[in-house]
Each structure stands twice: as C-alpha cells, then as structure tokens.
KEGUMI-172580 format. One record per residue (C-alpha): residue number from 0; x, y, z. Coordinates in Angstrom, 2 decimals, always signed. Each point is the difference from the previous one (the first is absolute). Example, Ala and Ser with C-alpha at 12.3 -4.5 7.8 and 13.67 -1.06 7.14 Angstrom:
<nudrens>
- 0; +12.30; -4.50; +7.80
- 1; +1.37; +3.44; -0.66
</nudrens>
This chain:
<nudrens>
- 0; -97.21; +20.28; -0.21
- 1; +2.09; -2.92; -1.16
- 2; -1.06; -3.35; +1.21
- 3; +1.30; -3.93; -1.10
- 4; -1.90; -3.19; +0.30
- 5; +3.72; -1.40; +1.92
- 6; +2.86; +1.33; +1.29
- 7; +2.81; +0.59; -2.23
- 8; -2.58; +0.67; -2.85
- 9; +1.68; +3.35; -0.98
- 10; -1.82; +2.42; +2.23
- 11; +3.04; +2.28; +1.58
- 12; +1.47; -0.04; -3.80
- 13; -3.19; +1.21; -1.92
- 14; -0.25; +2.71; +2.83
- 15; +3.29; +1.28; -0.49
- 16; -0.35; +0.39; -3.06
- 17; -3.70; +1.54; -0.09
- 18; +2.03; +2.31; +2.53
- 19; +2.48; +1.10; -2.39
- 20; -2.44; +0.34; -3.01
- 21; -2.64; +2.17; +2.25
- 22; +3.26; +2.34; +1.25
- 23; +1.06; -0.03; -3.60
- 24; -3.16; +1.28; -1.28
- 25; -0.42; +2.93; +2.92
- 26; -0.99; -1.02; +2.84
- 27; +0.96; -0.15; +3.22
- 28; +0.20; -3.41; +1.12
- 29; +0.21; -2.16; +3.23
- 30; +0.12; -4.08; +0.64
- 31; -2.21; -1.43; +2.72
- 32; +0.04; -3.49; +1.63
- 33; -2.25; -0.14; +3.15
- 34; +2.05; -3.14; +0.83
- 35; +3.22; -1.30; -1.03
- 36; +1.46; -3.81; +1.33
- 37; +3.71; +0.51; -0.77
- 38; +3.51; -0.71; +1.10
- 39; +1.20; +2.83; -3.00
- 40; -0.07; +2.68; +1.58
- 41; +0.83; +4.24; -0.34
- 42; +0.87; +2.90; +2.30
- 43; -2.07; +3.25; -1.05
- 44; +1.89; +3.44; +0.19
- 45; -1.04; +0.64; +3.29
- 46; +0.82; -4.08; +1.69
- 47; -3.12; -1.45; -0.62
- 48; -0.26; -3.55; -1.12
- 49; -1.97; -1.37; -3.05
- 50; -0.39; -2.50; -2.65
- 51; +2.21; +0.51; -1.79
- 52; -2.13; -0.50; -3.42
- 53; -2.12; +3.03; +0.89
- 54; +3.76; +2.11; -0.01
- 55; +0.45; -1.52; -3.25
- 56; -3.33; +1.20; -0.94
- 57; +0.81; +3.42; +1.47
- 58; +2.72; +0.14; -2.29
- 59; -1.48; -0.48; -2.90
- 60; -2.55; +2.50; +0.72
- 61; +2.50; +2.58; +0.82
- 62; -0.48; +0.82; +3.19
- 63; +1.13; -1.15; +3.65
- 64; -0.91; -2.89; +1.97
- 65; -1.88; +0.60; +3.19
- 66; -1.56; -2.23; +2.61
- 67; -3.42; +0.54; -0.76
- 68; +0.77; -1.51; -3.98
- 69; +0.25; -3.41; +2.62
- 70; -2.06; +0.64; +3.29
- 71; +0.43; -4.01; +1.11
- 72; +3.05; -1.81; -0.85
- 73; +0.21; -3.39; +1.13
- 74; +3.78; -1.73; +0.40
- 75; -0.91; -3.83; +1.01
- 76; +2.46; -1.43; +2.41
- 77; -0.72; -3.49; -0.17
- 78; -3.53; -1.97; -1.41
- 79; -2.16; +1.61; +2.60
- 80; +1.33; +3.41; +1.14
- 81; +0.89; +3.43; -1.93
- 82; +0.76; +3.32; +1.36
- 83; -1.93; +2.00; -0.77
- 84; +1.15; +4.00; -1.36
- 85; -2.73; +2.40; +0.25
- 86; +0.59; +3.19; -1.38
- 87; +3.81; -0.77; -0.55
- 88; +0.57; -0.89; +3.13
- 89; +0.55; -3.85; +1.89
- 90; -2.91; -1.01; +2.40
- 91; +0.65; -3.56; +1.76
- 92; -0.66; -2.86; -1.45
- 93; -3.52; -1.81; -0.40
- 94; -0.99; -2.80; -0.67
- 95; -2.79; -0.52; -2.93
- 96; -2.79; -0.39; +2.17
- 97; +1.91; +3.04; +2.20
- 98; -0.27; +2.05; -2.81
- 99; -3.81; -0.49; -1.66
- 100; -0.64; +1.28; +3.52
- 101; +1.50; +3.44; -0.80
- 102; -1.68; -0.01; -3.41
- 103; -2.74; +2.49; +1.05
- 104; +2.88; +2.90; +1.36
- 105; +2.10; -0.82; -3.28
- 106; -3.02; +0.59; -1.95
- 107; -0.43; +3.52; +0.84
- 108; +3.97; +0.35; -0.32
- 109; +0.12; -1.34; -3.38
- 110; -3.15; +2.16; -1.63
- 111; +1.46; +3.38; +2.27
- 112; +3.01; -0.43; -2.53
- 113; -1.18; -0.91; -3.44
- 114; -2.36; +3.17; +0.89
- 115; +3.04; +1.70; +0.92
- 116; +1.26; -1.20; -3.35
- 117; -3.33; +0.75; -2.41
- 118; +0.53; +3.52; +1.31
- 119; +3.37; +0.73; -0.91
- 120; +0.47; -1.82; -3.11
- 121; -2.11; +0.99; -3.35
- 122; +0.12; -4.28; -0.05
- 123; +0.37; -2.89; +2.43
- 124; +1.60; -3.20; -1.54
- 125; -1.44; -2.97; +2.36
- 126; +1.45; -3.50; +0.35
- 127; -1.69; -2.83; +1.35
- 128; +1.63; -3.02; +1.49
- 129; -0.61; -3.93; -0.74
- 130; -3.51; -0.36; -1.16
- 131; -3.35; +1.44; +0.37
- 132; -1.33; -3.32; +0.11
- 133; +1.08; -1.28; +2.94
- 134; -3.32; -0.67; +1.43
- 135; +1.50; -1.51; +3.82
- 136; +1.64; +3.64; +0.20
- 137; -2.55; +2.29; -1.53
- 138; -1.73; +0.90; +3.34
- 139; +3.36; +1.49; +1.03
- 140; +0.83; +1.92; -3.73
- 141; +2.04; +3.23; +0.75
- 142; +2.19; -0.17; -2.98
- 143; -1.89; -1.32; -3.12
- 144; -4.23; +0.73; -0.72
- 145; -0.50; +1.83; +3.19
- 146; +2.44; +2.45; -1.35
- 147; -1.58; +1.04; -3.13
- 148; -3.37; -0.07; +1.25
- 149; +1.19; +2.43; +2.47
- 150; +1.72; +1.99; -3.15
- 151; -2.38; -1.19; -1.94
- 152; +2.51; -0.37; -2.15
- 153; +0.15; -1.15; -3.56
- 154; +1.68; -3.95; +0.26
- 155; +1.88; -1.69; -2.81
- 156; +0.43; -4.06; +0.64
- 157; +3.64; -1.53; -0.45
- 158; +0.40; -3.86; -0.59
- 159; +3.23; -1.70; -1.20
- 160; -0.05; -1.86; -3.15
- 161; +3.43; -1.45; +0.44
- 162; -1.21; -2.27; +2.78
- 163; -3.47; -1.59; -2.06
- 164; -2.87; +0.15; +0.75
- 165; -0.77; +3.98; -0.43
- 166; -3.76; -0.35; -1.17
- 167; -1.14; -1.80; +2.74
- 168; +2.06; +1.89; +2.63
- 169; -2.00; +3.26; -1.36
- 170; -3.25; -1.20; -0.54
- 171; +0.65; -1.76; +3.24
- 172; +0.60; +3.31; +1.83
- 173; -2.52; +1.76; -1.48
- 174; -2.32; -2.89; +1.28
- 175; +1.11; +0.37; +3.39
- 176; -0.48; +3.51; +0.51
- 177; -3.19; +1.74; +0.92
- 178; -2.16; +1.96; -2.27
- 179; +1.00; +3.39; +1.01
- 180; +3.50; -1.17; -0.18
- 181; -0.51; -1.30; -3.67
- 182; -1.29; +3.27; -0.59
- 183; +3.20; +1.39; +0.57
- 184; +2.71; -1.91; -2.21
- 185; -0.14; +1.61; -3.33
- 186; +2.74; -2.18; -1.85
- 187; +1.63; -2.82; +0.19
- 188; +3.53; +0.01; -1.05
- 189; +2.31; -3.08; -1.14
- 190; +3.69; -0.07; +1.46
- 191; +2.93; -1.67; -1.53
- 192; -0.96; -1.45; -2.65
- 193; +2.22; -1.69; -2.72
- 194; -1.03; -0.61; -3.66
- 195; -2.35; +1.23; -2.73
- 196; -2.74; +1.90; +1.60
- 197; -2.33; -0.61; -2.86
- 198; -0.32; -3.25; +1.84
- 199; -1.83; +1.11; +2.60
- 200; -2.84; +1.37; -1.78
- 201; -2.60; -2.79; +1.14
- 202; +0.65; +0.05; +3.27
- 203; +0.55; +4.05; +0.08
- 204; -3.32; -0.23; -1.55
- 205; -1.60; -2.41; +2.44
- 206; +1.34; +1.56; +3.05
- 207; -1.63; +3.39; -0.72
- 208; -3.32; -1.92; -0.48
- 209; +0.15; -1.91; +2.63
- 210; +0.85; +3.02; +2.60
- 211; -1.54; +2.44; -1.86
- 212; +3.41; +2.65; +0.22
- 213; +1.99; +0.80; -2.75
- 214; +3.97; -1.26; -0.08
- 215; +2.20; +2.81; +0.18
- 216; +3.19; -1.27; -1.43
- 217; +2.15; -3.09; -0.35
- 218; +3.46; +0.77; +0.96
- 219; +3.15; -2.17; -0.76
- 220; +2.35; -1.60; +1.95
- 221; +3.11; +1.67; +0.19
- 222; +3.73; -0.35; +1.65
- 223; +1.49; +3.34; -1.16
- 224; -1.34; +2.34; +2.21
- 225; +0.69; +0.13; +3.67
- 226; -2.20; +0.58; +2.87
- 227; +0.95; -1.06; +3.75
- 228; -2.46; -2.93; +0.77
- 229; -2.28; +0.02; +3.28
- 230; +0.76; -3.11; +1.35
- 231; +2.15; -2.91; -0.60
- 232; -2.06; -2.08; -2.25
- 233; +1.76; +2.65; -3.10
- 234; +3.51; -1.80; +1.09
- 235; +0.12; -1.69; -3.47
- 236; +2.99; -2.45; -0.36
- 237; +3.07; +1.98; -2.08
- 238; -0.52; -1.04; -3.58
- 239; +4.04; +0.47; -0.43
- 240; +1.60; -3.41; -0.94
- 241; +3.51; -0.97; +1.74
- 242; +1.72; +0.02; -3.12
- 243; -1.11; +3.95; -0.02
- 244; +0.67; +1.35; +3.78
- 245; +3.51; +1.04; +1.18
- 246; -0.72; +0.41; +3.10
- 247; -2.71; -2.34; +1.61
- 248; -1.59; +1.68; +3.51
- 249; -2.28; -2.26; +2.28
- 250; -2.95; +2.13; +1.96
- 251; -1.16; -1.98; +2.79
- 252; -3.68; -0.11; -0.85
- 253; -1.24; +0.06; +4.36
- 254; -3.53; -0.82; +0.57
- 255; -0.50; +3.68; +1.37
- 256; +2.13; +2.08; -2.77
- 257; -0.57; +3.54; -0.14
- 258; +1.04; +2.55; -2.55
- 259; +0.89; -2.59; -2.59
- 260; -0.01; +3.17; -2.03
- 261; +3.80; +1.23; +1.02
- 262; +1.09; -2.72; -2.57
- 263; -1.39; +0.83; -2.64
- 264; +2.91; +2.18; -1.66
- 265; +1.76; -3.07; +0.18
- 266; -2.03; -2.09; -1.93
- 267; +0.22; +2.45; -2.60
- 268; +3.56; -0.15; -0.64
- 269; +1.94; -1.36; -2.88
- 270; +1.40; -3.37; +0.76
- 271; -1.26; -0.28; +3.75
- 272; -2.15; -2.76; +0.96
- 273; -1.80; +0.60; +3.13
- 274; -1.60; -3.41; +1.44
- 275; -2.52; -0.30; +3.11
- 276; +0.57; -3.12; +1.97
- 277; -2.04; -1.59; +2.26
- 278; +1.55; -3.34; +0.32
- 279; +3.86; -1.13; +0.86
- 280; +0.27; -1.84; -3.09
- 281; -0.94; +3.47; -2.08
- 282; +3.05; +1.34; +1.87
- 283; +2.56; -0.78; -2.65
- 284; +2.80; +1.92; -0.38
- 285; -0.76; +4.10; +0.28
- 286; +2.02; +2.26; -0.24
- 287; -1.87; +2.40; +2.32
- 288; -2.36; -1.17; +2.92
- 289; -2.61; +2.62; +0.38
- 290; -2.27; -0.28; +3.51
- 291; -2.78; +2.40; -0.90
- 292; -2.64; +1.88; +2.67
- 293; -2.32; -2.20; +1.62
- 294; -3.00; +1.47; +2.56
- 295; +0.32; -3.62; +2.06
- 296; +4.29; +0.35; +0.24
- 297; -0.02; -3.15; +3.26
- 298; -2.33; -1.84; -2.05
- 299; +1.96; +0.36; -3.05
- 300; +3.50; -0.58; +1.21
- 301; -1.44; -3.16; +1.76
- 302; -1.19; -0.94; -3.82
- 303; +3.54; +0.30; -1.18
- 304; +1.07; -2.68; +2.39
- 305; -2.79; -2.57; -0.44
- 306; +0.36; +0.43; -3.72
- 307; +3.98; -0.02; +0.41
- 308; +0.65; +2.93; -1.87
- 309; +1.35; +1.48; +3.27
- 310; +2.54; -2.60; -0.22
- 311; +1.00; +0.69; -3.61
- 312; -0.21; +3.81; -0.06
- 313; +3.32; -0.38; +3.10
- 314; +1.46; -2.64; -2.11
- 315; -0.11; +2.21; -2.76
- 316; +1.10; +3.47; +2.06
- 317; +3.09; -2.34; +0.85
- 318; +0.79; -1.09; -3.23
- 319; +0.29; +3.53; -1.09
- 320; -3.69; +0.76; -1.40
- 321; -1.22; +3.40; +0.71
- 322; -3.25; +0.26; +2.32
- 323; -1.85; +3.26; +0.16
- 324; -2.86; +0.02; +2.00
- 325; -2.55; +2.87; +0.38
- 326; -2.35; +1.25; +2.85
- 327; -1.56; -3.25; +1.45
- 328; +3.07; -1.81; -1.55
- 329; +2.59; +2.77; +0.76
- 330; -1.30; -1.44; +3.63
- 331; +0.40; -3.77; -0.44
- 332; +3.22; +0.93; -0.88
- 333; +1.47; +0.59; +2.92
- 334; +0.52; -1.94; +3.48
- 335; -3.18; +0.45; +2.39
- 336; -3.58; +1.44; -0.59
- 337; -1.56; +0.91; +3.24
- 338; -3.32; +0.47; +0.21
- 339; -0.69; +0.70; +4.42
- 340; -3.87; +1.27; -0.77
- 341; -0.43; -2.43; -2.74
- 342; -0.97; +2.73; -2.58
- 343; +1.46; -2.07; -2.92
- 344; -0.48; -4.19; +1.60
- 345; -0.98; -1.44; +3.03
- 346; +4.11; -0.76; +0.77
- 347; +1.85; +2.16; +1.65
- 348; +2.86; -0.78; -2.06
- 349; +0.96; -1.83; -2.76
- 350; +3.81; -0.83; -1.70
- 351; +0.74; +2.09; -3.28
- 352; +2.38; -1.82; -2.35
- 353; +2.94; +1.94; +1.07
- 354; +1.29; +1.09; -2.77
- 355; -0.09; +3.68; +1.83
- 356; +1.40; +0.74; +2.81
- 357; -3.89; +2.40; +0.68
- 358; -2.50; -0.66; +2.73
- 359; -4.07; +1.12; -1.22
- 360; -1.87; +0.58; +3.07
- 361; -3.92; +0.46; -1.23
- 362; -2.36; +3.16; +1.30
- 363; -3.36; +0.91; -0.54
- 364; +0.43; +3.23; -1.69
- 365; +0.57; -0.39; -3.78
- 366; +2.41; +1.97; -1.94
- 367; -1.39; +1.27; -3.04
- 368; +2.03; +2.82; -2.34
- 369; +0.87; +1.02; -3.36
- 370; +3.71; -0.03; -0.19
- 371; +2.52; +1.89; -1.72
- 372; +4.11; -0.87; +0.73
- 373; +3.00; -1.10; -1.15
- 374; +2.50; -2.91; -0.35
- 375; +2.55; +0.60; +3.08
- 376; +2.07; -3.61; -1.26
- 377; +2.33; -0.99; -2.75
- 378; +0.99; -3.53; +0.49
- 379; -1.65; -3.65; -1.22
- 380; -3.14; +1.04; -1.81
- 381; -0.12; +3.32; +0.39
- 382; +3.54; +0.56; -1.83
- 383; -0.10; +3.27; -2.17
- 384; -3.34; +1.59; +1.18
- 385; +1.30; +1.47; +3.48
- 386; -1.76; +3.73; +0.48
- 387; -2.65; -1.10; -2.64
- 388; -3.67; +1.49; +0.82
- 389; -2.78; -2.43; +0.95
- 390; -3.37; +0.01; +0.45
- 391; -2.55; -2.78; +1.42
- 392; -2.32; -0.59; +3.15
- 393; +0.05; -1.92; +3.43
- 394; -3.07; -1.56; +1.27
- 395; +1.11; -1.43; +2.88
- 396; -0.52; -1.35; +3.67
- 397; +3.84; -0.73; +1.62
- 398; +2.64; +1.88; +0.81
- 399; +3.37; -1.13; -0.33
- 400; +3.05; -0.51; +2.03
- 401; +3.50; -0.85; -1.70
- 402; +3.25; -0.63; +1.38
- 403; +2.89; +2.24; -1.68
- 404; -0.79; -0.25; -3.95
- 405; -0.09; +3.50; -1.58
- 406; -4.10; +0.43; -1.35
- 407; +0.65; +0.15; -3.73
- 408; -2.92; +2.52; -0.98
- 409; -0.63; +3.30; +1.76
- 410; -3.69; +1.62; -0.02
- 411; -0.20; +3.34; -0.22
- 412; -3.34; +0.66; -0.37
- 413; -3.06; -1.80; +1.37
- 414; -3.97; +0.85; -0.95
- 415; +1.76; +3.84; -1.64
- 416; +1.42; +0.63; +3.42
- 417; +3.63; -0.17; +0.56
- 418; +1.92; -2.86; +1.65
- 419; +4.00; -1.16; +0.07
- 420; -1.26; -3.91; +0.80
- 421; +1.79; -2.84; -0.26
- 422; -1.56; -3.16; -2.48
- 423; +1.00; -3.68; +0.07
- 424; +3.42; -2.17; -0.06
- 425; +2.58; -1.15; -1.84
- 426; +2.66; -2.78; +0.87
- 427; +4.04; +0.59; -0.36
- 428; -0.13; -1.85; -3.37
- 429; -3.30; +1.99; -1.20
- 430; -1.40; -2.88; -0.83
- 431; -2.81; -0.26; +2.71
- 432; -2.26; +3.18; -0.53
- 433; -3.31; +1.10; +2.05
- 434; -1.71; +3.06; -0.27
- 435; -3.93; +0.89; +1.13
- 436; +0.28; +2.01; -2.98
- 437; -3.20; -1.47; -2.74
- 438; +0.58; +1.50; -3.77
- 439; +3.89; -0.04; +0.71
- 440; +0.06; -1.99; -3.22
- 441; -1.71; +2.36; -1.76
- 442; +3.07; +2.40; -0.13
- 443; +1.80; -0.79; -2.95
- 444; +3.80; +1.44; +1.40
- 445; -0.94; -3.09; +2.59
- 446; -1.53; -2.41; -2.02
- 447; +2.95; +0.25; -2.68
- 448; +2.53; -0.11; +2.67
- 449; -1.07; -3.35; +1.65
- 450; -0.70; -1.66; -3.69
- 451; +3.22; +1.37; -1.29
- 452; +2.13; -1.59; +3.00
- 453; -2.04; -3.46; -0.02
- 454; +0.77; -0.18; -3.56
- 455; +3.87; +1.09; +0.68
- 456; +0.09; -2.62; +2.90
- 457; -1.52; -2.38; -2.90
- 458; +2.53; +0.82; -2.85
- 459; -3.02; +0.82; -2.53
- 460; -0.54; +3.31; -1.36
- 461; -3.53; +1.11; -0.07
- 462; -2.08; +1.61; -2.75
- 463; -0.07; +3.95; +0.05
- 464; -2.71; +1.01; +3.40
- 465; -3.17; -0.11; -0.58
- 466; -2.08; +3.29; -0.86
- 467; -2.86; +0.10; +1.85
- 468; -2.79; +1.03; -0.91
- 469; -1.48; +2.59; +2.49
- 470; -3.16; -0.18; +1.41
- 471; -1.96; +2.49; -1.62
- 472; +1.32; -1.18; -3.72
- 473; -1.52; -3.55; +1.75
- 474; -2.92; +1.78; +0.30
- 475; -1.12; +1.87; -2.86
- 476; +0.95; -3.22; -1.88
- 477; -2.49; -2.05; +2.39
- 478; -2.30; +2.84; -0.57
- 479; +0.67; +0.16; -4.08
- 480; -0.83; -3.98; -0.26
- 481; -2.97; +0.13; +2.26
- 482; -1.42; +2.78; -2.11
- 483; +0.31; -2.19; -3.35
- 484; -1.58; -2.96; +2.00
- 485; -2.69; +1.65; +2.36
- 486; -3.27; +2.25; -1.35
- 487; +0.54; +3.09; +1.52
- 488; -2.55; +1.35; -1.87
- 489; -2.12; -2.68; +2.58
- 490; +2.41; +1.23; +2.70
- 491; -1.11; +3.73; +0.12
- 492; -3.70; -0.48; -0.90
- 493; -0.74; -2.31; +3.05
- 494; +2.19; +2.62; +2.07
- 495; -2.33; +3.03; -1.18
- 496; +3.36; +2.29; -0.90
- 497; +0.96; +1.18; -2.93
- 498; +4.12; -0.22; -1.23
</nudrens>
C-alpha cells in the first residue's frame, strides 16, 4: 500500500509506476483505492464510473479497469455535498455528515472488492488518499490504515519534499498513528526532490532513527514524463513564455472542473500555450476559449458571470474567437438549462450564454460509455478531418435539445455495443463547437485540425505536430526511473514474493 503524509505528495504516481514495474516483472497486477474524491473521472469497458487515476493505474499494469479497482468514488458538488458512485454507479447526493452515516454498509462494500481483487490478481497495488494522520477523521478510515490492516498489507510512506518541511511531516505521521499501524509502514519514501541527494544524508539518517524504518528511495523531481493528475491541485501554470506560443488558448479554470485531463495533448504541443484563468483580467486575448466539464454546471456558469468571464467569453465569440465547450460546458453553451426535478440545482432553469441555439434539460439517470465514432463536419475547426475515427467517453446527466444545426460527430458504438448517435453542435461559421465527448482532444486527426486552422486564422505557421508519447512508453519510463530511485530489493522482501 502506498500512503502520503498530504495530498498531492505523489501517491497515485508512485503507484502507477509500482504497477507497471510489478506487471513488468510477471505478475498480474491490479490498482485499488477504497475511496477516491475526484472530479477526473473514467468510464470502464462495461459503463462504470471511476477515478480516473486507478484507470491510469490499470493501464500501466496491463490490464482493464473495473469498478471494484474504485468501490467509492466521491464527485463533490459544492463545499458540503458529493455524489457519491458506488460500484460505478451514481447514488444521490450526501452530505458529509449524510455519508459517515453509511460508512458501516460501505465498509463491507469496499473490503468485498479488494478481496475480490487479492483473489484474482497474483498482486494488489493499494492507494491511500490524503493522510493517515488525520486524527478528527480516523474513527471513520475506509481508505487509508483501515485498509492495510484489513490486507495487512505491506505500507510505504510518501511525503513531498518540494513543499518543506518533509522530516517533520513523516516523523509527524508516524507519531500520529497507532502502534499496530506503525507496525505496518515499512519505508518511507521522498518525492520530488531537486538537488544533490548526498545532501540528505543527515536527515535520511535521522529519520530512520527516529522512526525506526528504513528509507526506501529518494526520487527526483521530474517534468518529462506524463501522468494524468487526480485532482486539480497538478494544474501547474504553462511554463511557455509569450514570446514562444503561437497560439495562446485560455481554459476557464471553474471551481468544480472535471476531467482537466482532456487538455493535456494540448499542453504538449509545439508552440501552444494553454492558460487556466480564473479571473477577467487573466482573460487576455485567446485564441481559443475552452469551457471544460464541471460536476456543479448551474453553479459554475453562475461563476462565469460573477467573475465576468461570461461577459468576455460572448465578447470574444463575437469578435471572432473560437469557443469550444465540452460536457458541462458543451451545456452552458447553449440557451436554457432546465433542471424541473432539480437533479443538477435547486432552479428550475437557468440562461446559457447563447451562443447555441441547444436547450439541456437535466435527469437523474447518468450516461456513462466508452465511445468510439467519427467526425460527421468539415467546416470552422473541424476543416480537413471530416470521416476521421474518434474515440473518448461521456459521463453525463442532460440530454440535449437543438434547433436545426447538423450534430458534427456521429457515435457508432457505445460501451462495445453498436449505436448510429448523434454528439454535440457546431454553429454556421464552425466556430462555436460542443460535444459531451471527454478525450476528443486526445485524437490527433482532431487535435491537429483545430490547431492547424487557429494558426491559419492567425497567419503563423506552427512547428511540425507533436509526437506523443503513448502511454505505455510513459510508463515503462515512470517505471525505469522509479526503479533507479526506489529499493526494490526493500520492495519485494516486505511483500514476501520473490521476482
């Protein structure tokens, strides 16, 4: 089990890559996370929803996601309510105080599938969440030292040296824990760190002393590999100066933004700087508005006004700026969002920005599919890729209503079974584009077509495309630096197996 004394300490990353390097060296492998809070999200083969770190995870390990790799997944609507997805599947909404009251039938949910797991898989790669330590939430634990005493699993301590302070966070932890949980963590491992290593020796040194378990590696901060991140806390500024981007795109960065990851190819690319903003005066001058996925979409779009964004993102549509906007955004998009049960907000309606001529009316029952399709447009920013094959996901809660625009994507095959549906919008000028399809960046014919017509519309010429790395070459290389860093040797002795 991987555990860190904070969140963001490097927990889903190590486990990836201990996923890859177990799979690597022969076994089968499977990710666990009794409970994931996260608006990044996946679709499993068979339309099940999870975190979408412990699909990452799967990935690495070789094998498929499945609900039980994420039994609770928690997507927080606002500070005090999350639905909650059991099994891959949305329950209502609860409250915090709502949900420690289910904590005794989750319980039994969440051990019935890492058993599920331990049987199947020669090895069971567990993530905790936050800290151990948290002493005001301990008597509710179903996701950090509850787990591995159950497992009795094996537990290797994460703390971030990048933010300071990473002796006392681990000693601090280790304080905080009870004996037979102590008992348990058999290294402590130091994330991100920058520098000469031999620096560390006194404190390496002091730490084991003081806790009385060994430190199983010191791994460096790097930028070259990529990983999706869990949550929004990894959305870094874009190191790219002006002087170096040809084409400048502005994310809106909403306070309930979920699967920040269908942007990443785009920060990858040559010459294209890709900006979250927050406030009107970060606005500038884009030239691409992106409205992401958001699980609060009311709450957001209400944002956009009182930060005046709204008002700049129209001003900007009308000036000629492209605006795509996907899922929760493709929905702002348009002209009404309806909500008569008040599944999404307590309003029964609320004004779009009209820069669609859709309607989203909001139901209880969530779509949730693995996607394949293809491009059924070729006009505005989807010149030159007409009939090219996409793939993505919906996680979704509306269904949509448009008046007389042609749906510019066609999906033909939803969760492996076949389909001939219709996906999103796009204006006469194909400069206004929603789609509930997430990962639609992620196909290159796409993503080159939309960069190669902003920088057209621009007068610049960009750089040759990008090559992206795949995954799995993302993956052994994780795996390859983690093994230089990380005693394995440690590793496989506190696990009892042999390579």
């Amino acid at each position: 089990m991987v555990q860190g004394t904070s969140s963001h300490a490097g927990k889903s990353v190590l486990a990836t890559a201990l996923c890859r390097i177990f799979a690597q060296d022969g076994f089968q492998v499977a990710p666990f996370k009794a409970q994931n809070m996260s608006l990044n999200s996946y679709v499993t083969p068979d339309g099940g929803e999870i975190g979408r770190s412990q699909a990452v995870q799967a990935a690495a390990a070789m094998v498929a996601p499945k609900v039980e790799m994420n039994p609770i997944l928690l997507k927080p609507e606002d500070d005090t309510r999350s639905q909650v997805v059991m099994l891959g599947r949305p329950r209502p909404a609860a409250s915090a105080r709502e949900y420690q009251e289910m904590k005794p039938a989750i319980w039994d949910l969440v051990t019935s599938a890492l058993d599920c797991l331990r049987a199947e898989y020669d090895v069971v790669v567990i993530e905790g969440a936050g800290s151990p330590a948290e002493i005001n939430l301990k008597e509710h634990d179903i996701v950090n030292m509850r787990v591995a005493l159950h497992a009795d699993a094996p537990v290797l301590l994460v703390a971030d040296i990048d933010r300071g302070g990473v002796f006392a966070q681990l000693i601090g932890t280790m304080i905080l824990l009870d004996p037979e949980e102590r008992a348990l963590v058999k290294g402590h491992v130091i994330n991100k760190f920058r520098g000469d290593p031999a620096l560390l020796t006194s404190g390496l040194d002091l730490l084991e002393e003081r806790t009385g378990v060994p430190v199983a590696g010191v791994l460096p901060y790097f930028s070259d590999i990529h990983v999706p991140e869990e949550d929004s806390l990894g959305l870094l500024p874009e190191p790219r100066s002006d002087a170096d981007a040809a084409v400048d795109i502005a994310i809106m960065r909403l306070p309930h933004i979920a699967n920040f990851d269908d942007f990443d190819p785009l920060r990858h690319e040559p010459a294209v700087r890709v900006r979250y903003v927050g406030l009107a005066e970060e606005f500038g001058s884009p030239d691409l508005v992106i409205i992401p996925g958001s699980k609060a979409t009311v709450a957001d779009l209400d944002w956009l006004r009182a930060q005046g964004l709204a008002e700049r993102i129209v001003a900007a549509r009308r000036e000629g700026v492209p605006v795509v906007g996907i899922c929760a955004g493709f929905q702002m998009l348009g002209r009404e969002l309806r909500d008569p049960t008040g599944v999404e907000s307590p309003r029964p309606m609320a004004h779009g920005l009209g820069l669609l001529p859709t309607a989203t009316t909001f139901l209880e029952d969530k779509v949730t599919h693995q996607v394949l399709g293809r491009v059924a447009a070729d006009r505005g920013l989807l010149s030159g890729c007409q009939d090219a094959v996409i793939a993505g996901y919906e996680i979704h809660m509306g269904v949509l209503s448009q008046d007389g625009l042609p749906s510019p994507f066609v999906v033909e095959t939803r969760s492996g079974r076949r389909a001939d549906v219709p996906d999103g919008a796009l204006d006469d000028e194909g400069l206004t584009l929603g789609t509930y399809l997430h990962g639609l960046l992620h196909n290159r014919d796409v993503r080159q077509a939309v960069l190669t017509y902003l920088a057209r519309r621009k007068g610049v010429t960009l750089p040759a495309p990008s090559e992206m790395v795949e995954p799995d070459a993302a993956y052994d290389k994780l795996a390859l630096l983690v093994r230089e860093h990380l005693d394995m040797g440690l590793i496989y002795r506190v696990m009892e197996l042999e390579r």
